[in-house]
Short mmCIF file of the C-alpha atoms (twelve columns), coordinates in Angstrom:
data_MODEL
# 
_entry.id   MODEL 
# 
loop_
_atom_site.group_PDB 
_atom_site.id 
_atom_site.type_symbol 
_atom_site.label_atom_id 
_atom_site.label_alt_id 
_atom_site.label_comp_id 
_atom_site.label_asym_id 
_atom_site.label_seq_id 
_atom_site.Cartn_x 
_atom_site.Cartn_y 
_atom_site.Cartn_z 
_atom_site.pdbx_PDB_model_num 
ATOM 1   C CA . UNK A 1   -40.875 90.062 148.987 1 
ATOM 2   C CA . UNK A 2   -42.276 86.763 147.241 1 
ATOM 3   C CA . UNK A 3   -44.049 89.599 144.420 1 
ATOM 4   C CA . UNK A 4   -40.542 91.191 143.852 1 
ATOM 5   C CA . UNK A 5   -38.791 87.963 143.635 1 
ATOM 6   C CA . UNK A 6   -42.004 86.767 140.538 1 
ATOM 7   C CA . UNK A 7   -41.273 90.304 138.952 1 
ATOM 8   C CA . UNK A 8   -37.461 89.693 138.722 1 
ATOM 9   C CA . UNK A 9   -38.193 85.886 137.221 1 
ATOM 10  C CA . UNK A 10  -40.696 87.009 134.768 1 
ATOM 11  C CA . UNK A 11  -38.502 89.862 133.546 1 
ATOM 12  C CA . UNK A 12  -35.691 87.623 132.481 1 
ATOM 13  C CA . UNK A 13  -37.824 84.873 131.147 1 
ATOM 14  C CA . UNK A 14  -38.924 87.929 128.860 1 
ATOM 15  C CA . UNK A 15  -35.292 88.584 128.549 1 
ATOM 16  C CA . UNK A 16  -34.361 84.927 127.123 1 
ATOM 17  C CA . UNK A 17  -37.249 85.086 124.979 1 
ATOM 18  C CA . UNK A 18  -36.896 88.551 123.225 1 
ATOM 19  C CA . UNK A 19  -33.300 87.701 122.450 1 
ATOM 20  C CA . UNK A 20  -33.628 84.329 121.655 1 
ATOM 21  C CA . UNK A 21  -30.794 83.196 124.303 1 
ATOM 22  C CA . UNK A 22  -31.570 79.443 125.030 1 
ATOM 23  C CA . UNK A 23  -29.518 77.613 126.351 1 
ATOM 24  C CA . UNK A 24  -30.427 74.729 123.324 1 
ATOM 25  C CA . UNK A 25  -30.299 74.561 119.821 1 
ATOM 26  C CA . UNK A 26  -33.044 73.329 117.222 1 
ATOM 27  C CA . UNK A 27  -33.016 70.608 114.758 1 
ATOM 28  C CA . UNK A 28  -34.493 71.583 110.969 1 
ATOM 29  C CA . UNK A 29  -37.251 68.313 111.112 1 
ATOM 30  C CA . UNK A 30  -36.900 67.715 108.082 1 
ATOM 31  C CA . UNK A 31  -33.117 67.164 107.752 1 
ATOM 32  C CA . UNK A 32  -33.284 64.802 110.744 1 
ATOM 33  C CA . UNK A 33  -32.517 60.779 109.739 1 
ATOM 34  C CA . UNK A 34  -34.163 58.872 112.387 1 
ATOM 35  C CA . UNK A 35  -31.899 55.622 112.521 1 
ATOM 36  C CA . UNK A 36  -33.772 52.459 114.188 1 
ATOM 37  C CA . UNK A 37  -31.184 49.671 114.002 1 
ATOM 38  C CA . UNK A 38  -27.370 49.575 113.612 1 
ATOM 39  C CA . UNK A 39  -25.164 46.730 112.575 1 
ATOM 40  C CA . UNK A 40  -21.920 46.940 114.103 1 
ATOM 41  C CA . UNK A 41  -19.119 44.537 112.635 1 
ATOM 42  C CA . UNK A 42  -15.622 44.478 113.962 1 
ATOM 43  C CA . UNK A 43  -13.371 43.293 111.485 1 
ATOM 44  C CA . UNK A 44  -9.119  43.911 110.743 1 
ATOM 45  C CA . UNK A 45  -9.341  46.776 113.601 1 
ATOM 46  C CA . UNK A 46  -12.417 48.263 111.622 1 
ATOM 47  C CA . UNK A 47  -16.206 49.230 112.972 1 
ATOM 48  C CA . UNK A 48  -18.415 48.818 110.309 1 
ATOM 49  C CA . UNK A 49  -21.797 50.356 110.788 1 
ATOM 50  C CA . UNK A 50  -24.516 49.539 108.959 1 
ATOM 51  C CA . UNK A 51  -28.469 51.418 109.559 1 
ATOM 52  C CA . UNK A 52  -31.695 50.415 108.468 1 
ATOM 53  C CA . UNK A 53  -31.664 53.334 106.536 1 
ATOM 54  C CA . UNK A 54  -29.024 52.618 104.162 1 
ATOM 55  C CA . UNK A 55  -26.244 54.928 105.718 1 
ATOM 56  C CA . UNK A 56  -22.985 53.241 107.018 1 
ATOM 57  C CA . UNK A 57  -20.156 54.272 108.399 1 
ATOM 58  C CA . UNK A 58  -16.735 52.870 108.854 1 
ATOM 59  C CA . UNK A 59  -13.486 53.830 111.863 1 
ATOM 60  C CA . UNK A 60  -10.751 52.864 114.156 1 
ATOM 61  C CA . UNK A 61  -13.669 53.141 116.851 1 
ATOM 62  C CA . UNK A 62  -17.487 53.018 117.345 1 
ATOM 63  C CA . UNK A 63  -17.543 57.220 117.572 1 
ATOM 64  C CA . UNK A 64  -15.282 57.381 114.762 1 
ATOM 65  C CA . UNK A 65  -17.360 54.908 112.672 1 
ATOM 66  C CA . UNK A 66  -20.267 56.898 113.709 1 
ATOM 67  C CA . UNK A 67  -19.124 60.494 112.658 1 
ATOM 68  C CA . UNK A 68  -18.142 58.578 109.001 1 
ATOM 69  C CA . UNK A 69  -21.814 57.355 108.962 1 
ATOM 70  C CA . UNK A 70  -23.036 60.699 109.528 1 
ATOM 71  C CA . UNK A 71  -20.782 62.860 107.157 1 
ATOM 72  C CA . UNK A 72  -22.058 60.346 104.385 1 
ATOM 73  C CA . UNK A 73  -25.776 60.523 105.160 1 
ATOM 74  C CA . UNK A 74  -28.071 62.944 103.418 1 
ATOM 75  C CA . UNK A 75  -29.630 63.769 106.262 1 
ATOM 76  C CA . UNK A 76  -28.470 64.611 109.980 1 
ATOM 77  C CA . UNK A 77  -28.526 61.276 111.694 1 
ATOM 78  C CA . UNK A 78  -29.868 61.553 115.931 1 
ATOM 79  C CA . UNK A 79  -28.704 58.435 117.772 1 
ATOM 80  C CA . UNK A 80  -31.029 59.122 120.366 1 
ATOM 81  C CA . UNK A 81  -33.802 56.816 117.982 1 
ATOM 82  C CA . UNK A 82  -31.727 54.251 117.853 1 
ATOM 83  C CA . UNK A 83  -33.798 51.205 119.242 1 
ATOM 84  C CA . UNK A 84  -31.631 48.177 118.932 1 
ATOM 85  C CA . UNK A 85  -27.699 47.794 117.866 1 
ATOM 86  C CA . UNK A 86  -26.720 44.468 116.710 1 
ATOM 87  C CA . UNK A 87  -23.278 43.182 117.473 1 
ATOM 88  C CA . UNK A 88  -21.018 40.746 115.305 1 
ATOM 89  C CA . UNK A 89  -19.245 39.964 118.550 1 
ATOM 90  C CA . UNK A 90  -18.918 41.772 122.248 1 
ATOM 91  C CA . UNK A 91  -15.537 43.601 121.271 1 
ATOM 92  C CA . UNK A 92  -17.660 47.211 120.824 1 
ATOM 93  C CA . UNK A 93  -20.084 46.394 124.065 1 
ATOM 94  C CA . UNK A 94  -17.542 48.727 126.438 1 
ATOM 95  C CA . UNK A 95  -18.117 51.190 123.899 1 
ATOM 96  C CA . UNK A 96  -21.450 51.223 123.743 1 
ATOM 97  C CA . UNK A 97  -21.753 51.588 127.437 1 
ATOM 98  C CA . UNK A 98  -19.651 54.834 127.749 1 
ATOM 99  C CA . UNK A 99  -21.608 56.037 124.950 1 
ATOM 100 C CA . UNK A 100 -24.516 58.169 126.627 1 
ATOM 101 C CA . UNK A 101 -25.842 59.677 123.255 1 
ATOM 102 C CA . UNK A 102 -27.494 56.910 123.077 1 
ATOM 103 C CA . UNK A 103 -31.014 56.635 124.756 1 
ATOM 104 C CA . UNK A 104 -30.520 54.347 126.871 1 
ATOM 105 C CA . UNK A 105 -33.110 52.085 126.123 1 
ATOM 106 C CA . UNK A 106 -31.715 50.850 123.384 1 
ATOM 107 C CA . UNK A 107 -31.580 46.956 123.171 1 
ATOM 108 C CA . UNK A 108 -27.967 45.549 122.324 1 
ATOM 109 C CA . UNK A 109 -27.978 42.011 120.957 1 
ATOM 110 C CA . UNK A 110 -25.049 39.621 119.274 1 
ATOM 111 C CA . UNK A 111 -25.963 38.939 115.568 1 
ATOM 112 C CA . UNK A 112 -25.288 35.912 113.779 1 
ATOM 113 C CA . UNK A 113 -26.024 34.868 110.154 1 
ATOM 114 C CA . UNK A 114 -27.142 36.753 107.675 1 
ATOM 115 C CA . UNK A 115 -28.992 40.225 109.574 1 
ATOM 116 C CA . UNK A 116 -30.411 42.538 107.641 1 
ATOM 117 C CA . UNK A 117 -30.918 45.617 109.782 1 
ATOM 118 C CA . UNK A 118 -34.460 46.949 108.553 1 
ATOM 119 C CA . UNK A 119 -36.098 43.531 108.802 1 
ATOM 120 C CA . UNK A 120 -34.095 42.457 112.100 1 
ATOM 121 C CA . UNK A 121 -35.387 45.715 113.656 1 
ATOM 122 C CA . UNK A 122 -38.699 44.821 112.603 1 
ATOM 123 C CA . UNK A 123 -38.407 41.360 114.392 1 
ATOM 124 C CA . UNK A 124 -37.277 42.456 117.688 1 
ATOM 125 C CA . UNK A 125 -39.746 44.735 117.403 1 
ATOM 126 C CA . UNK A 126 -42.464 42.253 118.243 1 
ATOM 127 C CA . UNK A 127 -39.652 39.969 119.894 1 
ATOM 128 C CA . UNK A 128 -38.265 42.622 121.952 1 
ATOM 129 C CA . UNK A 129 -35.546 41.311 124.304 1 
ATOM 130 C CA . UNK A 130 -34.600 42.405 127.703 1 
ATOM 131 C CA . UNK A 131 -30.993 44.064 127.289 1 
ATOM 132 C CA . UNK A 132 -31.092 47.456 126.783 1 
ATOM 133 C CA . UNK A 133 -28.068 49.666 127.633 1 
ATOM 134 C CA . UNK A 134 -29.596 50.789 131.107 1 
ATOM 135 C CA . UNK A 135 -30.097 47.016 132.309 1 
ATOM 136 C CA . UNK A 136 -26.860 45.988 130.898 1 
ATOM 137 C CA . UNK A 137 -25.070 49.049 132.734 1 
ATOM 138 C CA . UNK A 138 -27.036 47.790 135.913 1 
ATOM 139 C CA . UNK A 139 -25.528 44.660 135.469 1 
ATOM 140 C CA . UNK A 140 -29.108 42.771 135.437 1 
ATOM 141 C CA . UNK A 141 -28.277 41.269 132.045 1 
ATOM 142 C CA . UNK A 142 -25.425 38.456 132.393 1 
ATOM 143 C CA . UNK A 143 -25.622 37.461 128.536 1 
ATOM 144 C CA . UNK A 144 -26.477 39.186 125.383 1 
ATOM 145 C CA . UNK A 145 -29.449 37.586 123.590 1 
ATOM 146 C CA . UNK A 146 -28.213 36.298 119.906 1 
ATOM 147 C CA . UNK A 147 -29.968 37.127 117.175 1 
ATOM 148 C CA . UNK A 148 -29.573 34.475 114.581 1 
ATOM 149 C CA . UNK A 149 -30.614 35.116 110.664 1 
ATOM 150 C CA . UNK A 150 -30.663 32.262 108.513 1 
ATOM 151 C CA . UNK A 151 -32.506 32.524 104.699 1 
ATOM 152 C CA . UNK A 152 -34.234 35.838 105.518 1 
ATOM 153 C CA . UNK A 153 -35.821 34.385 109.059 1 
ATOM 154 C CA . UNK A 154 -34.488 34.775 112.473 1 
ATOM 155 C CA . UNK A 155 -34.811 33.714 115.568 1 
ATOM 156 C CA . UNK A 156 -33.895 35.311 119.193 1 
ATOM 157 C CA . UNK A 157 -32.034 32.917 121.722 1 
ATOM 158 C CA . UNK A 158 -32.328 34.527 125.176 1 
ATOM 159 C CA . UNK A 159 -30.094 32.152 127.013 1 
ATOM 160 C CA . UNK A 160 -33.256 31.842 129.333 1 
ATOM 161 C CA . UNK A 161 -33.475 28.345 129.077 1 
# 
């Protein structure tokens, strides 16, 4: 019975593969945009989005903002290598939570000064908080570290004492 049962399994796993029915579709490598750090600015009923990689985006709404970004960007833009948004203020946060395209390991922090997003990604990088979008949906984070950028330096308050 068990022999029949392998036979029947292996014959449509030959199926799938002769026909090329998968259930998933593939990304051309080299058109992917890997984007490591977003700026997110909330200003006038505007998201502003801002990458490390140049592209930005602007809507009524984080997704909206987000499709803008990526029908500008010369390349296809995956937000599941995003490592670390940075927030103007905590108006887009409830956003950000239902969003699960997101990996959720990505650290959300509240940005003030001047932030560049290439070089703040590189700081958190070795200064790597504790509030990803996992803990924060947990509710293990109570407050959003702030990320403060002041003549091309920064510095990460915690609010750990």
């Amino acid at each position: 019975m068990e022999l029949k049962h392998g036979i029947i399994y292996g014959l449509l796993a030959l199926v799938v593969i002769l026909t090329g029915s998968v259930p998933f579709s593939g990304q051309d490598v080299a058109k992917l945009h890997p984007v490591e750090t977003i700026l997110a600015e909330y200003a006038a009923g505007q998201v502003c989005l801002t990458a490390d990689t140049g592209d930005s985006g602007v809507g009524q709404d984080w997704s909206r903002a987000m499709e803008d970004m990526e029908k500008a960007s010369a390349g296809v833009i995956f937000q599941g290598t995003v490592s670390y948004i940075l927030l103007d203020n905590d108006h887009l946060l409830p956003a950000l939570l239902e969003n699960h395209t997101l990996n959720p390991n990505t650290i959300v922090c509240l940005v003030e000064g001047d932030a560049d997003p290439a070089e703040a990604g590189a700081y958190l990088n070795t200064h790597r908080p504790e509030s990803s979008l996992r803990r924060i949906r947990a509710g293990e984070v109570e407050q959003l570290p702030r990320l403060i950028g002041r003549d091309g330096r920064y510095d990460l308050e915690t609010g750990k004492g």
